[in-house]
C-alpha positions in Angstrom: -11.3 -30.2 10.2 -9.7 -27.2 11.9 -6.3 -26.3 10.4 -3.4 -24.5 12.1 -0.2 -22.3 11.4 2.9 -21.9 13.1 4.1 -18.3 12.0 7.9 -16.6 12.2 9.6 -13.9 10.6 13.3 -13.1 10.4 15.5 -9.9 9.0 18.4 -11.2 7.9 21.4 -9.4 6.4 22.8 -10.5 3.6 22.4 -11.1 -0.1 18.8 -12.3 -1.2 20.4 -14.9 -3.6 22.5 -16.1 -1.0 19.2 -16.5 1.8 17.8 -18.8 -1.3 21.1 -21.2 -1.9 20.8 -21.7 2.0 16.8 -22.7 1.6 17.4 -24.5 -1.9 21.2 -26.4 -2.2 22.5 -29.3 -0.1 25.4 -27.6 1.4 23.0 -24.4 2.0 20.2 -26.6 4.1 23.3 -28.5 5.9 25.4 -25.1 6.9 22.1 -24.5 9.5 19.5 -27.7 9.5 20.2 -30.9 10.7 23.5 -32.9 10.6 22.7 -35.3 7.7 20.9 -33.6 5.1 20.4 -35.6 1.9 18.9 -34.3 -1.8 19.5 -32.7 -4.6 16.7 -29.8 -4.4 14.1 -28.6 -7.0 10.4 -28.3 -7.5 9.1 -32.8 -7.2 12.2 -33.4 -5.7 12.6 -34.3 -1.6 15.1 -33.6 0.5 15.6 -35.6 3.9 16.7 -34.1 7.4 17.8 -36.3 9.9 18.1 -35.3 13.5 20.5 -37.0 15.7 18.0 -38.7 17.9 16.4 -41.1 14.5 13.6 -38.1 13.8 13.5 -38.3 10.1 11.6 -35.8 7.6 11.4 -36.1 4.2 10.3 -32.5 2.5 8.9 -32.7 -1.4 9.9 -29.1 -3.1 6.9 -27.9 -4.3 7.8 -24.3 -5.2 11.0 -22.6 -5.7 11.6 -19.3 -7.0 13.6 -16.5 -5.9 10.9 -15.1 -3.8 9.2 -18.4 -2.7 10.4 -21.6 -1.4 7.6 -24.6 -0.4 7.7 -27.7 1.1 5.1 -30.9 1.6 5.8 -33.1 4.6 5.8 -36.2 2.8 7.0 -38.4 5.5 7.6 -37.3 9.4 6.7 -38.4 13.0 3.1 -37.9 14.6 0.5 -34.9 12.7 3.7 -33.3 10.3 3.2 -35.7 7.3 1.1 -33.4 4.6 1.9 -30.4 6.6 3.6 -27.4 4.3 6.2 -25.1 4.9 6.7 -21.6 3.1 9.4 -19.3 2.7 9.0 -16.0 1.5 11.7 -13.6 0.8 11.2 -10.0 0.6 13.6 -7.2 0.8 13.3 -4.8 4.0 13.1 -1.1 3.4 16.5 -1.2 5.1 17.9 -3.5 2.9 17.9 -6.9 4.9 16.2 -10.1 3.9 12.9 -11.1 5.4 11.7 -14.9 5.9 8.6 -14.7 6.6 8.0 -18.9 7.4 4.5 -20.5 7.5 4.2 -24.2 8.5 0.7 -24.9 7.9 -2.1 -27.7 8.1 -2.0 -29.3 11.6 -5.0 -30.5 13.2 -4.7 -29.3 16.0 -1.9 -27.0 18.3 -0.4 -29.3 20.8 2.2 -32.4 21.0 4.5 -32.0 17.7 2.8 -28.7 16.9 4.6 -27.2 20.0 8.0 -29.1 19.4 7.9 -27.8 16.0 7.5 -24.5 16.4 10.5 -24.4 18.7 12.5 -25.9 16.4 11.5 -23.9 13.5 12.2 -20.5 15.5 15.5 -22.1 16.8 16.4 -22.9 13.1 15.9 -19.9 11.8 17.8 -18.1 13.9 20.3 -20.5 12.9 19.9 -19.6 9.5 20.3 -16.0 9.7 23.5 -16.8 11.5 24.8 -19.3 8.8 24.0 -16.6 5.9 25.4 -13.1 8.0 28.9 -14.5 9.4 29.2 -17.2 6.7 30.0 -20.1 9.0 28.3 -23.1 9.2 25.3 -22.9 12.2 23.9 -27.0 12.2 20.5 -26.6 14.7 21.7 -30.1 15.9 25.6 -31.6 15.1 
């Protein structure tokens, strides 16, 4: 069975230790996810974002260190459930933060592939805005 990748990368500036509290704590994940975020965060545990329309996810932590932070779909609409997300921090030559963000293991690259990978490059985006001005940046409130 075919498997497929969505693919982003992001510079942010900021603190690496800070970039990982936003990817690995409840009030991190709320300040630029979803509205209702609920968890407690570390590798077996799952955290569950909400969107305002019913969409539910629920992401098992399966890695967490200061350079890596991985997800397993456990539970989500259409082809997402056992899909994976990655989040690798590196520092930039320049000093900034890079995300580089993998969500892999679809079957195939349309419906909820699509939807997701505008929503993932929407959210990061989010993200570096939550983590450089330091205000809260929901993708959806």
């Amino acid at each position: 069975m075919p498997s497929h990748s969505l693919r982003h990368a992001v510079h942010i500036v900021g603190d690496q230790a800070k970039v990982h509290g936003a990817l690995t704590t409840h009030d991190g994940l709320k300040g630029w996810t979803m509205a209702e975020v609920a968890g407690k965060g570390g590798v077996g545990s799952t955290w569950t974002l909400k969107y305002p329309n019913g969409t539910t996810f629920a992401w098992e932590v399966t890695a967490e260190d200061a350079h890596k932070v991985a997800w397993k779909c456990a539970s989500g609409p259409g082809d997402a459930t056992g899909t994976t997300v990655a989040f690798e921090l590196a520092k930039t030559p320049n000093g900034r933060v890079q995300i580089t963000f993998t969500h892999a293991g679809w079957p195939h690259q349309q419906g909820n592939y699509d939807k997701c990978n505008a929503l993932w490059g929407m959210m990061l985006h989010h993200l570096k805005a939550n983590v450089e001005k330091g205000t809260v940046a929901p993708a959806y409130a």
